[in-house]
N, C-alpha and C positions, 0 to 999 in steps of 0.2 A: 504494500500500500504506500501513496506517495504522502509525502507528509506538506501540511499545508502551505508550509514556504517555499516547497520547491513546485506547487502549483500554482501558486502567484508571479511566483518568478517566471516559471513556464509561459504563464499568460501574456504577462508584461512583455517578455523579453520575443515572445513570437510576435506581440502588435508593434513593438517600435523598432523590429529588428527589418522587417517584411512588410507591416502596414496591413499584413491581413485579417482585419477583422473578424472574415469568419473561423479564423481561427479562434477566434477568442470565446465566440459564441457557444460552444459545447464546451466550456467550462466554467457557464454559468447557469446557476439553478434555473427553472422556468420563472418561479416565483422573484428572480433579482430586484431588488431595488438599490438605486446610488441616493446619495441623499447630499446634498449642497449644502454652503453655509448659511443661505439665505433662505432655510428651511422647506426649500422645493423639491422633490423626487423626480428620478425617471425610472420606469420599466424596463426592462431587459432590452424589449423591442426601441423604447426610446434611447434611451443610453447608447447602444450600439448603433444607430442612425445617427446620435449627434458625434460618435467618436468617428464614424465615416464620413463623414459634412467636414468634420476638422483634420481630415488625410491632407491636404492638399496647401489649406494653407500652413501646415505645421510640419511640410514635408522638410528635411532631411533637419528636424530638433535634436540635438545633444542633449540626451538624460544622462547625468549620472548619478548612482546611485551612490545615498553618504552612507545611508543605514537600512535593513532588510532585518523586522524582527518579528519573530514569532513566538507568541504565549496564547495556549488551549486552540480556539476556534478562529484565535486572532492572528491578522498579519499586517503589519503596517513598515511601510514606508516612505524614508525621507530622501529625498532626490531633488536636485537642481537642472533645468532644463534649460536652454538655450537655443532660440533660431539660427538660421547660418549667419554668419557674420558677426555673430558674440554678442547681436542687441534682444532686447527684449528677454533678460533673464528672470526666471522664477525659482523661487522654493517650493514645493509641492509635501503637502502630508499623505498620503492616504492612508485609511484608515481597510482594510478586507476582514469578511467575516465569513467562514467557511462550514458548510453544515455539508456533510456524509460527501467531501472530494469535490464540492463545487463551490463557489463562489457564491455567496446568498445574499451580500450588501455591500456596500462600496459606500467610503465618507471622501472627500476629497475637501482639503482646504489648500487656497494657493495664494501664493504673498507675492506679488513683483520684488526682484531683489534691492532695485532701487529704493523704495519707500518703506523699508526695515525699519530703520533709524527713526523714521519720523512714528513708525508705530512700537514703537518698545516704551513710548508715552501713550498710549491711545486716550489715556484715562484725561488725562490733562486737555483744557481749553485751548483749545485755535488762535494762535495768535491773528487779530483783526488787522 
């Protein structure tokens, strides 16, 4: 039996390696949900339509991967991605959640690397 992190990994690394999404697609439950920070969800069928909508302009992105960790049913990930030409850098968390070998939920939070700094205040008023 494969153990959760290397079926994440599997996942990931066949979508950014290839771009094939249907690859991805049989190693998520029927039932998937991702869920955003801005408290909205997509379905299996939504999620894998919007991760195909975004092939093209996010073709040839530099992930790498900082950290790949896994505890019980969990798998999360920290990675910084980059378009071609070093602009447009992010942090990315994701958060996987794994029930009987597939993938059952997806969290993703994503931070442009530029505006770090100004959010490790977030708490603090806006200068006018």
């Amino acid at each position: 039996m494969t153990d959760n992190k290397s079926i994440v990994q599997q996942a990931l690394t066949a979508l950014v390696a290839t771009g094939d999404v249907d690859a991805l697609a049989p190693l998520l439950r029927d039932d998937f949900v991702h869920h955003r920070p801005d408290s909205t969800s997509a379905s299996k069928a939504e999620w894998l339509a919007a991760v195909r909508a975004a092939l093209v302009p996010l073709a040839g992105m530099h992930v790498e991967i900082q950290h790949l960790l896994a505890d019980g049913d969990h798998v999360v990930m920290h990675s910084r991605r980059r378009l071609p030409g070093g602009t447009a850098e992010i942090a990315v968390v994701d958060v996987w959640r794994l029930d009987d070998g597939l993938i059952a939920e997806a969290w993703e939070i994503i931070e442009p690397v530029s505006r770090a700094a100004a959010n490790l205040t977030w708490w603090e008023p806006a200068d006018h």
